[in-house]
PyMOL Python script that loads the backbone (N, CA, C, O; Angstrom):
from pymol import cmd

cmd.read_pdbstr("""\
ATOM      1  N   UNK A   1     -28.721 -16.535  28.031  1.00  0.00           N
ATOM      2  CA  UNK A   1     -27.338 -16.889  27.778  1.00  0.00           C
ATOM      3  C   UNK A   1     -27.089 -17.078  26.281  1.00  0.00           C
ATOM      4  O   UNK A   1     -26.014 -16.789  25.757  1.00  0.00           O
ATOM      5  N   UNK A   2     -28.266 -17.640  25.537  1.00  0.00           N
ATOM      6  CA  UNK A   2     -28.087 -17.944  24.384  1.00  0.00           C
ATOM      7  C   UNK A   2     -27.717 -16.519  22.759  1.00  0.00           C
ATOM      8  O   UNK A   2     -27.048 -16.491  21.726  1.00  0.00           O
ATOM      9  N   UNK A   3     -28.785 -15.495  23.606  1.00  0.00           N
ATOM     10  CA  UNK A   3     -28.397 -14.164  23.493  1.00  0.00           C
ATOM     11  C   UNK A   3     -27.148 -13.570  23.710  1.00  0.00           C
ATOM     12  O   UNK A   3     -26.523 -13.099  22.760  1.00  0.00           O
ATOM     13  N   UNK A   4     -26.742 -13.541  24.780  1.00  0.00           N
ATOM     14  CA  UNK A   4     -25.359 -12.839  24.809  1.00  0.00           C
ATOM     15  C   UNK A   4     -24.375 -13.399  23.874  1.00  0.00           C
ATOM     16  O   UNK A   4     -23.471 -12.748  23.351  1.00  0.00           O
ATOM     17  N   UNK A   5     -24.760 -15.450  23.586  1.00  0.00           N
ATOM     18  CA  UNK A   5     -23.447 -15.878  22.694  1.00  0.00           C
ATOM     19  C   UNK A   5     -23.850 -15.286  21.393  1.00  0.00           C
ATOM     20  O   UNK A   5     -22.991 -14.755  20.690  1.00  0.00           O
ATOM     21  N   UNK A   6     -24.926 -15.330  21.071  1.00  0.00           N
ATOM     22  CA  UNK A   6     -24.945 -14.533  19.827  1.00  0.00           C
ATOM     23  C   UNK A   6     -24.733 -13.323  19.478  1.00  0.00           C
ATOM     24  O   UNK A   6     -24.618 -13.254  18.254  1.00  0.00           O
ATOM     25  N   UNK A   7     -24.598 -12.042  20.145  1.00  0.00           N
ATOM     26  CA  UNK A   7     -24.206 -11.463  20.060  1.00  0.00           C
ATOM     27  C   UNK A   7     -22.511 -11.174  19.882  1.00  0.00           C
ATOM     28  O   UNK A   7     -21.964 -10.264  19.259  1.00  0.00           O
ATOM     29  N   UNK A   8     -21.917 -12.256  20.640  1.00  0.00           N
ATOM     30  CA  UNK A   8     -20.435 -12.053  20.898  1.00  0.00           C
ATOM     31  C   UNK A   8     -20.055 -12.673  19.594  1.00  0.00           C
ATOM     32  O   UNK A   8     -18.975 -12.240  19.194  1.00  0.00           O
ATOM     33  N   UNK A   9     -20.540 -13.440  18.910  1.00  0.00           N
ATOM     34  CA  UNK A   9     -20.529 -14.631  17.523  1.00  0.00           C
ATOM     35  C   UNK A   9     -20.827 -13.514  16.509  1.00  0.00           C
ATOM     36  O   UNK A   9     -20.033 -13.686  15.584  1.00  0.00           O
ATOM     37  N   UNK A  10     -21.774 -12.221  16.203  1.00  0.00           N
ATOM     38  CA  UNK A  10     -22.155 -11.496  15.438  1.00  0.00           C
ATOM     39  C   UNK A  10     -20.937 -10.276  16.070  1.00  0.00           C
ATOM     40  O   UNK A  10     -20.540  -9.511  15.192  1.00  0.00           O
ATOM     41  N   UNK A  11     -20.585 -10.142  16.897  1.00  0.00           N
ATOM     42  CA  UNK A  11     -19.026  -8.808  16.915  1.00  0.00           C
ATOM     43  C   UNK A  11     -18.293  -9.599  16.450  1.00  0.00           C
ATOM     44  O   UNK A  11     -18.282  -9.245  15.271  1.00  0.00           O
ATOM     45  N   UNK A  12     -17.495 -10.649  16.543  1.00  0.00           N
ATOM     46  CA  UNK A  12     -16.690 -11.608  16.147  1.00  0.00           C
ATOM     47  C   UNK A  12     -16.494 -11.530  14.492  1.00  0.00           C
ATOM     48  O   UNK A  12     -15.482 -11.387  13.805  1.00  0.00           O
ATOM     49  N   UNK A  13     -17.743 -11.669  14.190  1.00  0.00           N
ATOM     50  CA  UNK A  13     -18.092 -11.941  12.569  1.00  0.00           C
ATOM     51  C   UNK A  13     -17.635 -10.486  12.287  1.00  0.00           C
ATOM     52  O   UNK A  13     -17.122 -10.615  11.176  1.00  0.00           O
ATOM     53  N   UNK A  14     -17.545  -9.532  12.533  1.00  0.00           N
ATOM     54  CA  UNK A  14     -17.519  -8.077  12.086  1.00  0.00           C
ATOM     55  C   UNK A  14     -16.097  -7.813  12.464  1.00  0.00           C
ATOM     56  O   UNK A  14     -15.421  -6.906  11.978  1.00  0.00           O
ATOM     57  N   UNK A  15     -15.756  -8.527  13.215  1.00  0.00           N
ATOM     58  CA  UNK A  15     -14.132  -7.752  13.734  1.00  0.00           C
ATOM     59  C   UNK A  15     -13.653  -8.731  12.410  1.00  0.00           C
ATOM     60  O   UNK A  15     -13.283  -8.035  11.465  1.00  0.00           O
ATOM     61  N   UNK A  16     -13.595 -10.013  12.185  1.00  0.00           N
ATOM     62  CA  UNK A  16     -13.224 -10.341  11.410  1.00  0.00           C
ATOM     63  C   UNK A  16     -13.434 -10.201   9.844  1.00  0.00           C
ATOM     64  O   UNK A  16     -12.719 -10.522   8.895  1.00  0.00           O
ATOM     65  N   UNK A  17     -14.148  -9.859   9.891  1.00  0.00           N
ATOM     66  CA  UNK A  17     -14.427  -9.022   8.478  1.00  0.00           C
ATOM     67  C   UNK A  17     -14.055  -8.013   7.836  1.00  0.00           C
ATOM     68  O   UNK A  17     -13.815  -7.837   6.642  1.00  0.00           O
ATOM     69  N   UNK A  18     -14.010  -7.072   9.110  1.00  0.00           N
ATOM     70  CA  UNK A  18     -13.327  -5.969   9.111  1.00  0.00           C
ATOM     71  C   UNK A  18     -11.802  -5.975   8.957  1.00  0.00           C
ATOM     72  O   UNK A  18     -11.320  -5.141   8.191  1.00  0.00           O
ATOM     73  N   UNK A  19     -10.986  -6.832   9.606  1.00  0.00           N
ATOM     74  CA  UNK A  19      -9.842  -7.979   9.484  1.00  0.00           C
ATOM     75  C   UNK A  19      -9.079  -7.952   8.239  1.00  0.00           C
ATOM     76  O   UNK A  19      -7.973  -7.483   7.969  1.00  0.00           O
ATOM     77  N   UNK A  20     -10.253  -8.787   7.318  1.00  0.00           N
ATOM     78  CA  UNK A  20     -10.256  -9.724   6.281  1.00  0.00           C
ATOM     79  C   UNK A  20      -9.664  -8.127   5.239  1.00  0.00           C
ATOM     80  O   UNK A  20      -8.534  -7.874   4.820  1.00  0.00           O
ATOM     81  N   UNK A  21     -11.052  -7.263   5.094  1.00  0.00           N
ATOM     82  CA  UNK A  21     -10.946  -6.168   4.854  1.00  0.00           C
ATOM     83  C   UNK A  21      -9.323  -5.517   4.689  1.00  0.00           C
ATOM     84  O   UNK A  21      -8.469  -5.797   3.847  1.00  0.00           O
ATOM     85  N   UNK A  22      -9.269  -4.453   5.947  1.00  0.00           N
ATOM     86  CA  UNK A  22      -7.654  -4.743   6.194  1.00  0.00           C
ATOM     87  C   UNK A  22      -6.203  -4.800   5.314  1.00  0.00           C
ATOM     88  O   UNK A  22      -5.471  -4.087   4.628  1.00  0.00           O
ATOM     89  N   UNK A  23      -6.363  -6.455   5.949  1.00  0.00           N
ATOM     90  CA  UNK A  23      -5.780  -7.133   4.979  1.00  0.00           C
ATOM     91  C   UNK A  23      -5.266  -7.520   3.927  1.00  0.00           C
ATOM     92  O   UNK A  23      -4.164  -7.994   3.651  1.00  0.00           O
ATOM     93  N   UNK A  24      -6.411  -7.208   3.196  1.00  0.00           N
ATOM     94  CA  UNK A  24      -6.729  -7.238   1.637  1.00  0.00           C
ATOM     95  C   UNK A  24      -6.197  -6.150   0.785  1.00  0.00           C
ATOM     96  O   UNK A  24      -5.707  -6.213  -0.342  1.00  0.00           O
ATOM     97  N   UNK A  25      -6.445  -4.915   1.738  1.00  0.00           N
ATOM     98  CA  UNK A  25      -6.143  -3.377   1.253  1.00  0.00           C
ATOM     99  C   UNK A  25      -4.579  -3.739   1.405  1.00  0.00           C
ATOM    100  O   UNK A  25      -3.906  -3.556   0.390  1.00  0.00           O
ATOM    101  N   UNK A  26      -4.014  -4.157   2.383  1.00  0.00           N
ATOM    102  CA  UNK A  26      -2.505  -3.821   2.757  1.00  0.00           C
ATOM    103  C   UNK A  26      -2.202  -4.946   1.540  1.00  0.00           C
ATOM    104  O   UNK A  26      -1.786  -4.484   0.478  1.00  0.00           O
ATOM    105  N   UNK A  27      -2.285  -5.586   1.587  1.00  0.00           N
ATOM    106  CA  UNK A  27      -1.754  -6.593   0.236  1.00  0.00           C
ATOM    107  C   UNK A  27      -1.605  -6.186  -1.315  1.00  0.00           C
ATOM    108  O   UNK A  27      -0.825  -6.502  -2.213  1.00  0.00           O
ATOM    109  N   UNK A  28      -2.713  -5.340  -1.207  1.00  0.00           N
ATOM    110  CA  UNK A  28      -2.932  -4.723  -2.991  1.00  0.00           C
ATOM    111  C   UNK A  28      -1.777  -3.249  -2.353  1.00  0.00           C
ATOM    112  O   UNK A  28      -0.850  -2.826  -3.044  1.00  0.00           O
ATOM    113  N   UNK A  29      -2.012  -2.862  -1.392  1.00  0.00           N
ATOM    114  CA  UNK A  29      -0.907  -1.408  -1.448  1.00  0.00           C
ATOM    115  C   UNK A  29       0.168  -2.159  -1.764  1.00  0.00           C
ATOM    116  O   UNK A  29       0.297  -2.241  -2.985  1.00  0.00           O
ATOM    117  N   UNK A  30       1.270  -2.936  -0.944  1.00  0.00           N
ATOM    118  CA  UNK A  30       2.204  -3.994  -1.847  1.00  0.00           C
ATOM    119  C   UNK A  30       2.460  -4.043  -2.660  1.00  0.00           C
ATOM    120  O   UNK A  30       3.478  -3.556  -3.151  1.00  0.00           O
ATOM    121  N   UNK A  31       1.023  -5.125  -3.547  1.00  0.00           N
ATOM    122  CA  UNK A  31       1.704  -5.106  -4.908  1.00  0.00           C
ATOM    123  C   UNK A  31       1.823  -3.928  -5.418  1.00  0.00           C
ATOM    124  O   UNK A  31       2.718  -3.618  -6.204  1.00  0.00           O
ATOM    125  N   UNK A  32       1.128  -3.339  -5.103  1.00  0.00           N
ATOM    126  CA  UNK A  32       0.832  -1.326  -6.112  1.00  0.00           C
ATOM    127  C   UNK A  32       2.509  -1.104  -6.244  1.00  0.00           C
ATOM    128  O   UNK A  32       3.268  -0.905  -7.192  1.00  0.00           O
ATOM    129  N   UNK A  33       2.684  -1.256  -4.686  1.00  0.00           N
ATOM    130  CA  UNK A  33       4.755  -0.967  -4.683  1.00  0.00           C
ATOM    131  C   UNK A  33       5.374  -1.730  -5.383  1.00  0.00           C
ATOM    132  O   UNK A  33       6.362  -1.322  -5.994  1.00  0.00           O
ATOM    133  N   UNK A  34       4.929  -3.107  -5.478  1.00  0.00           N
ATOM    134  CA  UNK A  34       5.814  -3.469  -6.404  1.00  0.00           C
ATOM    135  C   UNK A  34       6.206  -3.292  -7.525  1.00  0.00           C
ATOM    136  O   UNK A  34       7.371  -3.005  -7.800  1.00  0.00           O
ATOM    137  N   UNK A  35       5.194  -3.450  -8.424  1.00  0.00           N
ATOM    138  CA  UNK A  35       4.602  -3.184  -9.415  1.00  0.00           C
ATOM    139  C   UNK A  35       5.016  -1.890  -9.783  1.00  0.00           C
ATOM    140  O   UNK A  35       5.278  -1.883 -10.986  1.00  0.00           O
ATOM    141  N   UNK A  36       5.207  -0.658  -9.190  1.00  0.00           N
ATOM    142  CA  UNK A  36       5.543   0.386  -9.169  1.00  0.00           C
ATOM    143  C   UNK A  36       7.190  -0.005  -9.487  1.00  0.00           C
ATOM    144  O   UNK A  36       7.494  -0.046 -10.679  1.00  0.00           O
ATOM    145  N   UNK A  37       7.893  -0.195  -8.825  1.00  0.00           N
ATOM    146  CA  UNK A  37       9.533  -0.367  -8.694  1.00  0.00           C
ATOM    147  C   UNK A  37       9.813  -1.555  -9.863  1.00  0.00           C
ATOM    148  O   UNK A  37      10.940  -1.950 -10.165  1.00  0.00           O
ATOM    149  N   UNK A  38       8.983  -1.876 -10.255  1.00  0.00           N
ATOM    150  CA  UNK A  38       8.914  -3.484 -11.194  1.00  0.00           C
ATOM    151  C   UNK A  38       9.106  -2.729 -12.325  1.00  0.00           C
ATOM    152  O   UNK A  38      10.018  -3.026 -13.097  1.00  0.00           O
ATOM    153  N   UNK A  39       8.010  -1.321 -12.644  1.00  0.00           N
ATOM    154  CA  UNK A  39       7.960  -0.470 -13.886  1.00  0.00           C
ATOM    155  C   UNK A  39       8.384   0.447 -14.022  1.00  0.00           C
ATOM    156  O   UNK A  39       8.107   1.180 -14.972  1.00  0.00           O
ATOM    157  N   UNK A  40       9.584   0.847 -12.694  1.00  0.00           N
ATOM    158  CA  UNK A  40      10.574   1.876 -12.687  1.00  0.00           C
ATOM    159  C   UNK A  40      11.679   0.903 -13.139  1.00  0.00           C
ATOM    160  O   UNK A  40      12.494   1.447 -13.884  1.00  0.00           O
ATOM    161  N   UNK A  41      11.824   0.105 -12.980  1.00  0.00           N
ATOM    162  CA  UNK A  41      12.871  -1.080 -13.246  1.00  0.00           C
ATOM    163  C   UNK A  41      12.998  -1.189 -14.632  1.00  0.00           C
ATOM    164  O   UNK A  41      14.091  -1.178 -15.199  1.00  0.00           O
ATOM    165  N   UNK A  42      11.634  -1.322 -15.353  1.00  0.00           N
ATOM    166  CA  UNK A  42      11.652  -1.976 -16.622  1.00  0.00           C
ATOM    167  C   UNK A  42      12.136  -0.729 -17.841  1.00  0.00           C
ATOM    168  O   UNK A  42      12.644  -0.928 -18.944  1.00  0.00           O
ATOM    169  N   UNK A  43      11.891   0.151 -17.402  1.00  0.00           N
ATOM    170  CA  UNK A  43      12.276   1.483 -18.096  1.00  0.00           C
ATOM    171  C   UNK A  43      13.849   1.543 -18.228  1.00  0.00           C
ATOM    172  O   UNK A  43      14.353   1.969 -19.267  1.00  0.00           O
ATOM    173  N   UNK A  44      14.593   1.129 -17.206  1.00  0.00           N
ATOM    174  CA  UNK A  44      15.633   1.202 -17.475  1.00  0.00           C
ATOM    175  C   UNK A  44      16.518  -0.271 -17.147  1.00  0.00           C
ATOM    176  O   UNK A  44      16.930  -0.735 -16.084  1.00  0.00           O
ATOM    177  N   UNK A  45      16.598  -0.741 -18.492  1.00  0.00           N
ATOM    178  CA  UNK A  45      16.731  -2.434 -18.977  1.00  0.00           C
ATOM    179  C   UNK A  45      18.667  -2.721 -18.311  1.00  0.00           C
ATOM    180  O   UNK A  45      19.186  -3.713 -17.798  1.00  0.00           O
ATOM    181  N   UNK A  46      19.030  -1.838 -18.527  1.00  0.00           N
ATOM    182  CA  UNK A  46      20.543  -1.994 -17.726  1.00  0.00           C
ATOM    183  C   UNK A  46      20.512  -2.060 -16.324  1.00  0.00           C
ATOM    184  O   UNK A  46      21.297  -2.833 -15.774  1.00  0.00           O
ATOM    185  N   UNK A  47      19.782  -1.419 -15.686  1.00  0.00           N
ATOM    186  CA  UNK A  47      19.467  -2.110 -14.468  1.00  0.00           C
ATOM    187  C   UNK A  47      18.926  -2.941 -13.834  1.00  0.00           C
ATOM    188  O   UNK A  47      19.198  -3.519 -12.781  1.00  0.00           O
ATOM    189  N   UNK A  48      17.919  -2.994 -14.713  1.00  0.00           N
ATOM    190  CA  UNK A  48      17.081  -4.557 -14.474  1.00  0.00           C
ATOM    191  C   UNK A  48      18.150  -5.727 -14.812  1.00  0.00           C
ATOM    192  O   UNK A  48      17.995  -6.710 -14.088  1.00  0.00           O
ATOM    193  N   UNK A  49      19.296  -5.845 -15.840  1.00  0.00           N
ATOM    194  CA  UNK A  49      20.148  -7.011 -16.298  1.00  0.00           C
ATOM    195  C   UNK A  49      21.402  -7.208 -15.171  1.00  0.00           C
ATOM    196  O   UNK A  49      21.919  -8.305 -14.963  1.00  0.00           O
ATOM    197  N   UNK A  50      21.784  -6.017 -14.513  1.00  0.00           N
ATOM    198  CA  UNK A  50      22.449  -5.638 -13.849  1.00  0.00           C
ATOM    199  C   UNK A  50      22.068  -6.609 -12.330  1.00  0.00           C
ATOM    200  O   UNK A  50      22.797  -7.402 -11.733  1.00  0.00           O
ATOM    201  N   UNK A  51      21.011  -6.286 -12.103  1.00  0.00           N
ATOM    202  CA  UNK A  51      19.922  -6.918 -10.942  1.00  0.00           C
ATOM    203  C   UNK A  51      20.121  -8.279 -10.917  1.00  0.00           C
ATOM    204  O   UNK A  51      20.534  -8.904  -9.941  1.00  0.00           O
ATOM    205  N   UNK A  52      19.775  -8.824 -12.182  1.00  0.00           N
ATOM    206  CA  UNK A  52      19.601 -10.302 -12.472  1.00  0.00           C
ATOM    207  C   UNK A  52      20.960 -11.186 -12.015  1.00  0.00           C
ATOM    208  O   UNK A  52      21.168 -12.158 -11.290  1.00  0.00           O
ATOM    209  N   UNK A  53      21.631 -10.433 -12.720  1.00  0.00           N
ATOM    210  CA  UNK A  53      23.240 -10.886 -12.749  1.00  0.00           C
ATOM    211  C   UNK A  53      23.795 -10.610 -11.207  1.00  0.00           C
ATOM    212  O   UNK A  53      24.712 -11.205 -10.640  1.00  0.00           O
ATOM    213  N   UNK A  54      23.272  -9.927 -10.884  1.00  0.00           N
ATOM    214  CA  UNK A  54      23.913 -10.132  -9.097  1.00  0.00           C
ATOM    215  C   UNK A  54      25.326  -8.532  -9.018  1.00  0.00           C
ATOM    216  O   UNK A  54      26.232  -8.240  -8.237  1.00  0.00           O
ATOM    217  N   UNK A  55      24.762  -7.914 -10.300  1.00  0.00           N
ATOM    218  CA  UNK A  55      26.055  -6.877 -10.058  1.00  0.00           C
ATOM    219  C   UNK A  55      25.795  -5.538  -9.231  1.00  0.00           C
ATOM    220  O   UNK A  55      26.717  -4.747  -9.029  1.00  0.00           O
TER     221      UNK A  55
END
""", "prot")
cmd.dss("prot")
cmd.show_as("cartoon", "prot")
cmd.util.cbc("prot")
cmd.orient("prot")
């Protein structure tokens, strides 16, 4: 019995890792977008002031 929990405790550890993994990637693609539209933004300063101001 003590076997099988360890085993289910060692998939566990890997799904979540794998998870964590994931995760991590989808978060940095994000910022990449942001960051992207942040430095399409900054290129053109009338729209970025435009933005700010609510116009």
């Amino acid at each position: 019995m003590d076997e099988l929990r360890n085993w289910i405790l060692c998939i566990a550890g890997i799904v979540t890792t794998i998870k964590n993994i994931y995760d991590m990637r989808k978060q940095e693609d994000k910022n990449r977008e942001r960051n992207e539209v942040l430095s399409a933004k900054a290129a053109k300063p009338d729209a970025l002031n435009s933005e700010l101001q609510g116009d």
